[in-house]
TIBAMAR-585569 format. One line per 8 residues: number of its first residue (from 1); for each residue z, x, y of N, C-alpha, C. Coordinates in nm, 3 decimals, decimal comma. Example, Ala and Ser with C-alpha at 12.3 -4.5 7.8 and 13.67 -1.06 7.14 Angstrom:
2
1	0,780 1,319 -0,569 0,780 1,230 -0,450 0,780 1,320 -0,330; 0,708 1,285 -0,225 0,714 1,367 -0,106 0,787 1,290 0,003
END
This chain:
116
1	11,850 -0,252 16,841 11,755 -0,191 16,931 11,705 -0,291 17,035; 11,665 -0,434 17,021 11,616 -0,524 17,089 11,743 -0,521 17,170; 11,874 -0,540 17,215 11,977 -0,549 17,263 11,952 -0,405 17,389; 11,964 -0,304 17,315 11,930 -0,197 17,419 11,803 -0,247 17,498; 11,706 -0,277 17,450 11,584 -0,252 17,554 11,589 -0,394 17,648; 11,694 -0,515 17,603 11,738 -0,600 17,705 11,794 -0,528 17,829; 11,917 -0,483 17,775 12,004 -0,441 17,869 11,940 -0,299 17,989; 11,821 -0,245 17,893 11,730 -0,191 18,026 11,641 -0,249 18,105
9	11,637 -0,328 18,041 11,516 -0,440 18,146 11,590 -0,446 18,251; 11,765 -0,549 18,192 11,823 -0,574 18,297 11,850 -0,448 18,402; 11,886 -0,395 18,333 11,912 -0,292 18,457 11,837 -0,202 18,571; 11,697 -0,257 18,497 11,567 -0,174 18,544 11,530 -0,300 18,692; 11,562 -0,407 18,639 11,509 -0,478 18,720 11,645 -0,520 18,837; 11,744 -0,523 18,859 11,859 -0,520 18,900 11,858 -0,420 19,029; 11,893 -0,461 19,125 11,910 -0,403 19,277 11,898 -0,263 19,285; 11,993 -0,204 19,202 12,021 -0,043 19,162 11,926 -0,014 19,094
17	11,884 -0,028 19,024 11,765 0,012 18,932 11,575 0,021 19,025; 11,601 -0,085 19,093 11,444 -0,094 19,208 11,502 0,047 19,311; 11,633 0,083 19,336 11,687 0,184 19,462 11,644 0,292 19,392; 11,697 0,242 19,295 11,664 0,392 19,204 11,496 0,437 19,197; 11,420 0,359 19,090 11,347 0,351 19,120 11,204 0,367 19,268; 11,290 0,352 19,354 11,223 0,386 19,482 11,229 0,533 19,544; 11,361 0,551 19,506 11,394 0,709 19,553 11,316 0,850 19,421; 11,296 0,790 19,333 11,228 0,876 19,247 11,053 0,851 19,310
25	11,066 0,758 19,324 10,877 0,762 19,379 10,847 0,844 19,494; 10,964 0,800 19,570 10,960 0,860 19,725 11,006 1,015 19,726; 11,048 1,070 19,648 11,102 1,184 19,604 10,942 1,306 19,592; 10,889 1,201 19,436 10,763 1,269 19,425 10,681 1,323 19,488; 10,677 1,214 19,614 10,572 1,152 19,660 10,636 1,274 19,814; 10,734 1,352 19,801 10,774 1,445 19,914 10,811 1,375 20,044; 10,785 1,236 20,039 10,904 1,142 20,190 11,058 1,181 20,136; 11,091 1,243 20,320 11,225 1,209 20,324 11,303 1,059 20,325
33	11,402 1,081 20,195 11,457 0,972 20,161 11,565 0,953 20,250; 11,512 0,830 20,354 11,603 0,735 20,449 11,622 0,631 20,388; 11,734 0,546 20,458 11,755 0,412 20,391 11,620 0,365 20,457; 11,535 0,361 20,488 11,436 0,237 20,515 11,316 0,306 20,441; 11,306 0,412 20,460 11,208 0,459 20,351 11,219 0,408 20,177; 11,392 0,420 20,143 11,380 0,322 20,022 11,349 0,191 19,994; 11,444 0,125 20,099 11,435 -0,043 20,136 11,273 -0,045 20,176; 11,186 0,012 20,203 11,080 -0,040 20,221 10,987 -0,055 20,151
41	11,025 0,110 19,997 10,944 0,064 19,928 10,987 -0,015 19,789; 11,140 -0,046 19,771 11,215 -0,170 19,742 11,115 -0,285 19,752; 11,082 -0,275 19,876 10,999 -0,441 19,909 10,852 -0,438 19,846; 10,815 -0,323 19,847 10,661 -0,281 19,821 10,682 -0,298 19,709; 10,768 -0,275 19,608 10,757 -0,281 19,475 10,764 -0,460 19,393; 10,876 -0,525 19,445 10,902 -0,660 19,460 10,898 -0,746 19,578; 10,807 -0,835 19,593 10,824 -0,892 19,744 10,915 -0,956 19,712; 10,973 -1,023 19,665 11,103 -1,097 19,676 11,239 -1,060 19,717
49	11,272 -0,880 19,700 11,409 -0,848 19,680 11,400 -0,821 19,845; 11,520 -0,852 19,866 11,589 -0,849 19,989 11,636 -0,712 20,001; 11,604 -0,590 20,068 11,670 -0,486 20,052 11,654 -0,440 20,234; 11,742 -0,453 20,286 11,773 -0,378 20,422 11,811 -0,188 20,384; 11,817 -0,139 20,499 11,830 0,042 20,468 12,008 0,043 20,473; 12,063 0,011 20,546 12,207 0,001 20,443 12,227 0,001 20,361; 12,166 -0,149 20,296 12,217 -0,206 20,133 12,141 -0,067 20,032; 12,060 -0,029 20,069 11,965 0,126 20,038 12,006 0,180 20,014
57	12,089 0,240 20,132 12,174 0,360 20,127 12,330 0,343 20,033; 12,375 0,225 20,045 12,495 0,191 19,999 12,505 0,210 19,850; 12,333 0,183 19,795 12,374 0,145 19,640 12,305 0,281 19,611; 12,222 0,380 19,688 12,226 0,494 19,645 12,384 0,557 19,633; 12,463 0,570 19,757 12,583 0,617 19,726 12,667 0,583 19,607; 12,629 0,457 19,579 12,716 0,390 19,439 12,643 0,458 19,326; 12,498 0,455 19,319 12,458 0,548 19,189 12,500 0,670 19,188; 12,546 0,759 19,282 12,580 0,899 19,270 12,545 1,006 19,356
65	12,395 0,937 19,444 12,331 1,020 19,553 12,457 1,072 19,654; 12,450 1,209 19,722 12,493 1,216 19,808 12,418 1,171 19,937; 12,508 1,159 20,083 12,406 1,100 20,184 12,448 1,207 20,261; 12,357 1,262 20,351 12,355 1,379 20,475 12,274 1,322 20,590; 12,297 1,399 20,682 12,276 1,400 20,808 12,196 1,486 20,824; 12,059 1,451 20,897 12,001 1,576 20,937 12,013 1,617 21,049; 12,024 1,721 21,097 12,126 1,772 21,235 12,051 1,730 21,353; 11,923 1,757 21,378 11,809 1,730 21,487 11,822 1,613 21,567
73	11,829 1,504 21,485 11,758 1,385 21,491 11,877 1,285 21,493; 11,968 1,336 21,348 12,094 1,254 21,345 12,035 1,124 21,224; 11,926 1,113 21,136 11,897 1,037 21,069 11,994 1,071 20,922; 12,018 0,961 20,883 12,069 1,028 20,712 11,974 1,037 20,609; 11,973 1,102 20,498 11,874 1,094 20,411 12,022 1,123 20,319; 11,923 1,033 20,175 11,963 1,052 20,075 11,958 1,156 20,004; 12,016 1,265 19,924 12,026 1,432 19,932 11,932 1,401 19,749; 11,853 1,467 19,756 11,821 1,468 19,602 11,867 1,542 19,514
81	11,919 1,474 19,393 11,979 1,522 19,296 11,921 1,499 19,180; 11,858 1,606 19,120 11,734 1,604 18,975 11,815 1,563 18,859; 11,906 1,615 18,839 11,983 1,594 18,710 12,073 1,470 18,685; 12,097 1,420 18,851 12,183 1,286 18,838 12,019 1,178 18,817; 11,927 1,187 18,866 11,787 1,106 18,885 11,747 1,102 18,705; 11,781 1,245 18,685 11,733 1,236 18,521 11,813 1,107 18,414; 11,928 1,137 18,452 12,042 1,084 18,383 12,032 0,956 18,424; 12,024 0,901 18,523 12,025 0,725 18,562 11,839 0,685 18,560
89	11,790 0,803 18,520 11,630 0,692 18,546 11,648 0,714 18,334; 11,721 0,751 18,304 11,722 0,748 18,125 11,804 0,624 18,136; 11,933 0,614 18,157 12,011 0,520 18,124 11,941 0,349 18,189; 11,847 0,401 18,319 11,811 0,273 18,354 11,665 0,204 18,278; 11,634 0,295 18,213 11,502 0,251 18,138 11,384 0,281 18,247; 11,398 0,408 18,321 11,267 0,390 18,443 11,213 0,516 18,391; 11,072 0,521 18,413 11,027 0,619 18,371 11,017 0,754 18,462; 11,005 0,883 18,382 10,958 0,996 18,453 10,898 1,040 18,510
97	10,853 1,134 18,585 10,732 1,157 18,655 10,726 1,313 18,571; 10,602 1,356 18,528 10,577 1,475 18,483 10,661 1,606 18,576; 10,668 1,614 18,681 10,716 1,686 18,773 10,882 1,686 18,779; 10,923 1,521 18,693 11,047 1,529 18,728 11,129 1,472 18,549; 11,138 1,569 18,521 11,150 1,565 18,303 11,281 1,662 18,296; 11,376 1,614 18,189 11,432 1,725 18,145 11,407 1,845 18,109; 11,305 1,870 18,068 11,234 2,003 18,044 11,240 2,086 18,207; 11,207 1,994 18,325 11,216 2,096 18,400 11,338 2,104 18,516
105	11,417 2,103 18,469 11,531 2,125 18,512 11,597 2,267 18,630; 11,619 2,169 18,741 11,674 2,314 18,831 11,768 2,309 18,831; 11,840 2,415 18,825 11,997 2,434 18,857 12,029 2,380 19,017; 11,962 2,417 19,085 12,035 2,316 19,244 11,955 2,212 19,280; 12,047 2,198 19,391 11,991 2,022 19,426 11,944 2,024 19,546; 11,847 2,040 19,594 11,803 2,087 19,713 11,806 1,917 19,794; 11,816 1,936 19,929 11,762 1,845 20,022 11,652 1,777 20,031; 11,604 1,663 20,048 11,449 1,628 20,013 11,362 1,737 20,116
113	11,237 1,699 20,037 11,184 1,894 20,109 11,171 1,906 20,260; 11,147 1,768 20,337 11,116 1,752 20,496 11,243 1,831 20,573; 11,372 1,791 20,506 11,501 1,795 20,536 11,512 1,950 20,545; 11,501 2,022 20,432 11,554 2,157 20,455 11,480 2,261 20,498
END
């Protein structure tokens, strides 16, 4: 058991894990998820980590996020996905937000809410 709750630290605390982490706050919190909206609060969370809105966006795409375009403006946002967020904020050791639990589970994956 001590071995598991290493290997979530590590991962909690690890580049992907703060992205992650950021996009579930920013999610809650109803900001459309841009790469600088993550990378910024990346920084807010750790002053140390180096996170530009690329490297943001890049390691959202590597966790599983899809990325879209919003047509207007031409900005990308990261597309929210509840059930992939469920599944990597379990495996990463990050916690839930009451609003966002297996128990409440939607079948689709809507756009962050600004977006659609």
């Amino acid at each position: 058991m001590c071995l598991q709750l290493q290997i979530c630290h590590r991962r909690r605390e690890s580049n992907d894990g703060r992205v992650l982490a950021a996009i579930i706050q920013l999610h809650e919190e109803g900001v459309v998820l841009t790469g600088s909206a993550v990378s910024q609060r990346v920084k807010e969370l750790d002053d140390d980590a180096e996170m530009t809105a690329i490297k943001a966006g890049l390691i959202a795409k590597r966790l599983g996020f899809i990325k879209s375009r919003i047509p207007k403006d031409g900005r990308h946002i990261v597309v929210w996905d509840e059930e992939l967020a469920i599944r990597l904020a379990l495996q990463y050791g990050i916690p839930l937000f009451s609003s966002i639990s297996p128990g409440n589970l939607s079948h689709s994956s809507p756009l962050s809410p600004v977006a659609s």
